[in-house]
N, C-alpha and C positions, 0 to 999 in steps of 0.2 A: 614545451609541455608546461600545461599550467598548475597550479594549485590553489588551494584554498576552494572546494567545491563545497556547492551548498546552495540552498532553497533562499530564494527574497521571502523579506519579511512581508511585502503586500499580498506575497502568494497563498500564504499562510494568516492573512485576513480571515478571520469564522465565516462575516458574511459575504467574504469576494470567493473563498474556498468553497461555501455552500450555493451562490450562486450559479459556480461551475458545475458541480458537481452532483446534480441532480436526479441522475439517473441512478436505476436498480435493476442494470439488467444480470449482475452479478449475485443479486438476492436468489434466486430461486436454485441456483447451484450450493451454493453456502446453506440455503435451508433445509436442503437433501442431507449432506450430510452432518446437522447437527444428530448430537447422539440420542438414542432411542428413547432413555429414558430421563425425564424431568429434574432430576435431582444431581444431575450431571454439574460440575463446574467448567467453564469455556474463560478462556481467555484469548482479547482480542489485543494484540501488540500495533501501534499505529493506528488508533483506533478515530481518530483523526478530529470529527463533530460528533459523531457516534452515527453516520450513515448505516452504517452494519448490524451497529450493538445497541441501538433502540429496537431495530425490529427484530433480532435475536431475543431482549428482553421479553417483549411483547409474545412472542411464542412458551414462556415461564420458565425460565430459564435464567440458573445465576452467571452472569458474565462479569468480569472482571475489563475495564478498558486503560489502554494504557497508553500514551502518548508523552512526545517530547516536548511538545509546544503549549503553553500554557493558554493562548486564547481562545486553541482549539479546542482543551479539553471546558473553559470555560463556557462558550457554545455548546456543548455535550452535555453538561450539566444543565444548561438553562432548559433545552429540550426534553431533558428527562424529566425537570422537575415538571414544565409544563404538561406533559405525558402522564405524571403520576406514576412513572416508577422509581424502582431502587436500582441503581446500578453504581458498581464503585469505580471511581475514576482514579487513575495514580498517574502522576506527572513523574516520566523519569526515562533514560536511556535502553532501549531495547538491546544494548550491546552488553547492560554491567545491572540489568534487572536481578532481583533479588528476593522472592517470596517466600513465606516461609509455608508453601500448599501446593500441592499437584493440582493438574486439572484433566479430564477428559479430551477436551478439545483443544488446541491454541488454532489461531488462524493469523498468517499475516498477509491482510489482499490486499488489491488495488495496487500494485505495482510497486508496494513501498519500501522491497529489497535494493530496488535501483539506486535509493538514498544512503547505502551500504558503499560507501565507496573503492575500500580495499580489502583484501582478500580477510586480512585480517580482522576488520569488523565485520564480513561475514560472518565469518568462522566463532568470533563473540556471541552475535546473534542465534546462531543454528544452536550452541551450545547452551546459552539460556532458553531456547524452548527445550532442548534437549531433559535439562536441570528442572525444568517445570511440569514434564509431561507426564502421566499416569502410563504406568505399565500398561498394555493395549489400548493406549488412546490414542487418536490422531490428531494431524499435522497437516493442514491445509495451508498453500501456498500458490499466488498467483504472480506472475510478472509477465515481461514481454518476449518476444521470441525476435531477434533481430533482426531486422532488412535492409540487408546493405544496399539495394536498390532505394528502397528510402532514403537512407541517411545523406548517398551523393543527392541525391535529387531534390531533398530539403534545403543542402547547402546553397544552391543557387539565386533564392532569393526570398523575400519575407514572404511569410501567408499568415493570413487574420484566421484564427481559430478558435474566437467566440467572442460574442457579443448578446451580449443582459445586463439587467437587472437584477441587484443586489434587494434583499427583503429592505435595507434603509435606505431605496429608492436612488442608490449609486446606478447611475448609467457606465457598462463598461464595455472597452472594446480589449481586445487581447492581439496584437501580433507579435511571430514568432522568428525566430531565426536560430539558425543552428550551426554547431561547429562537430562533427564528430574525431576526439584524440584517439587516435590510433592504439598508439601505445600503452595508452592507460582504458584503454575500453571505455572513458568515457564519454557520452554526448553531453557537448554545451551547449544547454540552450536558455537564448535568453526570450522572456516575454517582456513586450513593449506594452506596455497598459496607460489603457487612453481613460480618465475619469471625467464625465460630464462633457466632453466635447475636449479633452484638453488632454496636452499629453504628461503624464504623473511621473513615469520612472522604467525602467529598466529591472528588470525582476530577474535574478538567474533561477533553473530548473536545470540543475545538473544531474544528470542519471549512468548510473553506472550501468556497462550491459552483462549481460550473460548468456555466452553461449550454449545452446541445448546439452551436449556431451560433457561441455566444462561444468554448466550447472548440478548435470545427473550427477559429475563425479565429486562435488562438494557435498553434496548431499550426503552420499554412499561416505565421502572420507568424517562425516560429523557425527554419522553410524546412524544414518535411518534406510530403510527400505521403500521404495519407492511401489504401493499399491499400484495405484494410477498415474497414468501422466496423459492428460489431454490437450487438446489444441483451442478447446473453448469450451465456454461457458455453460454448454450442450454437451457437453462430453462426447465430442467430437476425438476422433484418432487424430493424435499428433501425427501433421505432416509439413512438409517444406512450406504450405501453405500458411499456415498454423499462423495468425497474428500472436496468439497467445502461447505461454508454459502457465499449465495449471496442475500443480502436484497434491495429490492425496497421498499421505505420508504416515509411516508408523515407526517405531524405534527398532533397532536390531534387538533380536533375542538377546 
């Protein structure tokens, strides 16, 4: 069993993280349910380059974004200023956050529980949105639903799972390989990143998993109520199929 889990720093490049990460098919779920009315406060925990919380802005709406990684949140900032909005960015631990304001909404997407590696930094995290949430506000939360059929079948050998162009004209390639630890639930994976024709580095992507009924029941023990739980982005019914867990969430009476 190994230790020391945790994200390469290339992975976490603004423009190699925004190169990959292009897409918005998670926008139009997220846009449903911000709150009804404008004057609402939202905060975005992992808020990453601000893929979410520019266009959450952009609907008028005060967001708060929050991230651990400092060149991510600097990318965020350069796009907002470009944008012409105000959006406040805070560099700090989503385990041991600390504000002194409720908010209406928190959201944590894009899969970035998985970087939660033990039960206990869960249980940190759930508890700081807990600590930040407004009496009937909710709680929007996305990760992956696990497939153990993938995981043996990843282990077998490498697969390339992307290839672009960075906005400062880096040509990248990306392949992958994986170890899934049994005992500690988590997947190791590493990416191999090719820059310009050449091979750069070894990037780890360790993700913790979470089982459907283990997750429900962390939820329930951190004391929220689980409104919805879907299987996609469509709000689709959870089923065995389900690549996704996507929880609408509110606090216990």
């Amino acid at each position: 069993m190994h230790t020391g889990y945790k994200v390469g720093d290339l992975i976490y490049d603004a423009r190699i993280y925004d190169g990959l990460n292009t897409f918005l098919s998670d926008w139009p779920f997220y846009k449903k349910w911000l709150p009804s009315h404008k004057d609402a406060k939202i905060l975005e925990l992992c808020c990453g380059t601000g893929r979410l919380t520019l266009p959450i802005a952009k609907e008028g709406y005060t967001i708060c974004g929050v991230d651990y990684t400092p060149s991510m949140l600097e990318r965020a900032k350069g796009k907002t200023a470009e944008e012409g909005l105000a959006i406040e960015f805070i560099e700090a631990d989503m385990r041991t956050l600390n504000l002194p304001e409720k908010f209406d909404l928190i959201l944590i997407p894009f899969n970035s529980i998985h970087h939660l590696y033990t039960n206990e930094g869960l249980f940190q995290a759930l508890k700081v949105v807990a600590d930040h949430l407004k009496e009937g506000g909710t709680f929007l939360l996305d990760c992956f639903n696990p497939n153990i059929q993938y995981l043996v079948e990843a282990e077998k050998e490498q697969q390339t799972i992307a290839e672009y162009t960075t906005s400062d004209g880096r040509e990248v390639l990306i392949k992958q390989t994986m170890h899934y630890e049994k005992a500690t639930q988590i997947n190791r994976i590493e990416w191999h990143h090719f820059i310009n024709g050449e091979f750069h580095s070894i990037q780890n992507l360790d993700m913790r998993l979470f089982f459907p009924q283990e997750l429900d029941s962390y939820l329930d023990w951190a004391g929220f109520n689980v409104i919805h739980k879907f299987g996609g982005f469509e709000e689709e019914a959870f089923t065995d199929q389900s690549e996704k867990q996507i929880y609408v969430l509110a606090l216990k009476p």
